[in-house]
C-alpha positions in Angstrom: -186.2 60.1 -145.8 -183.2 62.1 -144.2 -185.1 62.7 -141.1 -185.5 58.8 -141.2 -182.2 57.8 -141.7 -181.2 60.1 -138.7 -183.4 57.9 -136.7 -182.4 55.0 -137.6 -178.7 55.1 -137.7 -178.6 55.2 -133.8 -180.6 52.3 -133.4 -179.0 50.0 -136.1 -175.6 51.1 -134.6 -176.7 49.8 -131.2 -178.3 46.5 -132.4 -181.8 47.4 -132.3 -184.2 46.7 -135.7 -186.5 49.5 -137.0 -189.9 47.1 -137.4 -192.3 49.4 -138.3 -192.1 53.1 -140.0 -195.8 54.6 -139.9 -196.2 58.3 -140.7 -194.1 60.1 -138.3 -193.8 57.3 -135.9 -191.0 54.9 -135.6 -191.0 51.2 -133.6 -187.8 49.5 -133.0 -186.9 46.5 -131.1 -184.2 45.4 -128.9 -185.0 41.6 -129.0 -183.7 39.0 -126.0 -184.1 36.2 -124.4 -184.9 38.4 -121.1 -184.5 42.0 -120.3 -181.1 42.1 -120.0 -179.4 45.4 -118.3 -177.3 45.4 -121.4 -180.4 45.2 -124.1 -182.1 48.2 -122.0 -178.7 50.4 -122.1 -178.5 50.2 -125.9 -182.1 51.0 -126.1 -181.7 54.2 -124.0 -178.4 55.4 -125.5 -179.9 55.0 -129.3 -182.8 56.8 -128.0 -180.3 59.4 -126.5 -178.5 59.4 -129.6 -181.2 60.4 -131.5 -182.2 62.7 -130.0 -178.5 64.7 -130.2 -178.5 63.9 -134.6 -181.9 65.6 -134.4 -180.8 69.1 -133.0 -177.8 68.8 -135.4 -180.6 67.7 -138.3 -182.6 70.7 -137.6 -180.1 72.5 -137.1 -178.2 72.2 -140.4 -181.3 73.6 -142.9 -182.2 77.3 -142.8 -185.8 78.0 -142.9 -186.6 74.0 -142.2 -189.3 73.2 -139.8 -187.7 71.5 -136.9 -188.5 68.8 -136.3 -189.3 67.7 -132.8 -189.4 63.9 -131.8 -190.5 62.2 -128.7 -189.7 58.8 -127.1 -191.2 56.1 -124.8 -189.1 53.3 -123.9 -190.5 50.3 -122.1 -189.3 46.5 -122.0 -190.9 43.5 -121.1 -192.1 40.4 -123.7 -193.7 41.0 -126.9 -194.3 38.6 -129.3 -192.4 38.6 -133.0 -194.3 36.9 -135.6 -196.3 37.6 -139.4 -199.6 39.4 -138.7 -202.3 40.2 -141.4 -205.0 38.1 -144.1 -205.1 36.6 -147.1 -201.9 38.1 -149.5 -200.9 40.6 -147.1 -198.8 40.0 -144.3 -196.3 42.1 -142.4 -193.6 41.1 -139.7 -194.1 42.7 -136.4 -193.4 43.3 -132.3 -197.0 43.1 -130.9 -198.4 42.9 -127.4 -198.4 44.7 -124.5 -195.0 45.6 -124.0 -195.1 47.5 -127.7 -198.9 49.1 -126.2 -197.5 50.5 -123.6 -194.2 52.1 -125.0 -196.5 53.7 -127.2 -198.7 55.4 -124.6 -195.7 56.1 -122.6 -194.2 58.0 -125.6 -198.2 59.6 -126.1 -197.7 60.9 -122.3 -194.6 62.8 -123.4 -196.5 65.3 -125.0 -198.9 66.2 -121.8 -195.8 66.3 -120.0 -193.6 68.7 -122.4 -190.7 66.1 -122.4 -188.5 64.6 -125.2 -187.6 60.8 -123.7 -189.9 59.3 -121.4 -189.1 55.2 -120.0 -190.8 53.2 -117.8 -189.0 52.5 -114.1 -188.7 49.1 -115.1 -186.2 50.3 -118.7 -183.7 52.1 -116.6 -184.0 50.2 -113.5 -180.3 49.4 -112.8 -178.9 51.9 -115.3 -176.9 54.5 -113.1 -175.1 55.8 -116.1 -178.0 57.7 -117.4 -179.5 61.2 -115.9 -182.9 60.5 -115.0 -186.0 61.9 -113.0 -189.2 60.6 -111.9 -192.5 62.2 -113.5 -195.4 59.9 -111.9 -197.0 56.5 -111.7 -199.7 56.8 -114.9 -203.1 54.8 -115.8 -202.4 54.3 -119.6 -204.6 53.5 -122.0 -205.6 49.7 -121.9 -203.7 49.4 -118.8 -205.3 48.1 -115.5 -202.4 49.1 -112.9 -200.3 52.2 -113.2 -196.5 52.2 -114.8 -194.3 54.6 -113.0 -192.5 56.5 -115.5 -189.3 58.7 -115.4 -188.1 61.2 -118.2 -184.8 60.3 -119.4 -181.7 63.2 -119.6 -179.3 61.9 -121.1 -175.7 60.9 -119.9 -174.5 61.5 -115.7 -171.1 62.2 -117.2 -172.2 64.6 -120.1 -174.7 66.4 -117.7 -174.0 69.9 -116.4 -173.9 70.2 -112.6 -176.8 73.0 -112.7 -179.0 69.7 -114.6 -177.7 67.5 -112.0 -179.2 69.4 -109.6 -182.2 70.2 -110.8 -183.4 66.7 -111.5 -182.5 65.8 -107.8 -184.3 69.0 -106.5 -187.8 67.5 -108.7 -187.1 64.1 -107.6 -187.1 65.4 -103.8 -190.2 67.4 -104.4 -191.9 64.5 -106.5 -191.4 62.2 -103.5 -192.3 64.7 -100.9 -195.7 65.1 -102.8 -196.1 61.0 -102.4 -195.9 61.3 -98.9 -198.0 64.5 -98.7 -195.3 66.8 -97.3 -197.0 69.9 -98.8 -194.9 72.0 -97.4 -191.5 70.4 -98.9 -193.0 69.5 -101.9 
């Protein structure tokens, strides 16, 4: 419950709704009428957020497991409505939008990373430190979603971070264009 209530302040703070708590994973919504820059910044500073209580959280208990939480942030439509049968019925984000955030979150784990987002989440965002880590086939997807790993803050960044998210975005794209050499 305290790790919970860690998780959600951030998000409640920054106008999202926690819809679903399931084991150890967490969904929460930014709802709009379109995917608004400003919907998409709140999204990635709660997730930010988070993940700066949690180091405090862990942190603050000798002898505590710590706890380590991952992200995927995606936007795009989803659908907000009752699902279930007969007496029991639960209101929920569904569709692919919802799908995919949770595969890109599932990807973190391959890729050793805390907060991953799809291109089309920070798209626009220059505020936040971010670096590309591939285009992916998900799971029940049928083109790939290019997804970068999200830092945190430009302004709260170090300049040795700076650099060395330019230096793998270089090398990234001189792997796409099969510059060996430079990559």
């Amino acid at each position: 419950n305290e790790y919970y209530a860690e998780l959600c302040k951030p998000v409640e703070r920054l106008g999202g709704v926690v819809n679903e708590v399931v084991g150890d994973a967490m969904l929460a919504i930014w709802a709009a009428p379109s995917a608004q820059a400003s919907v998409r910044r709140q999204a990635c500073e709660a997730a930010i957020d988070i993940v700066e209580a949690l180091e405090r959280f862990n942190r603050a208990v000798t002898g505590r497991p710590a706890l380590l939480t991952r992200f995927g942030l995606h936007s795009g439509q989803m659908l907000l409505g009752n699902i279930g049968a007969s007496h029991h019925y639960e209101y929920q984000a569904v569709g692919d939008m919802v799908n995919t955030a949770t595969r890109i979150q599932g990807l973190s784990k391959y890729l050793g990373t805390r907060i991953l987002a799809s291109e089309a989440t920070v798209d626009g965002l220059e505020e936040f430190l971010t670096r590309p880590v591939g285009c992916f086939l998900l799971a029940g997807k049928s083109t790939a979603v290019c997804v970068v790993e999200l830092g945190g803050r430009k302004q709260d960044a170090n300049p040795r971070a700076l650099m060395l998210y330019r230096q793998f975005a270089d090398a990234l794209e001189a792997y796409r264009t099969r510059r060996w050499h430079d990559a």
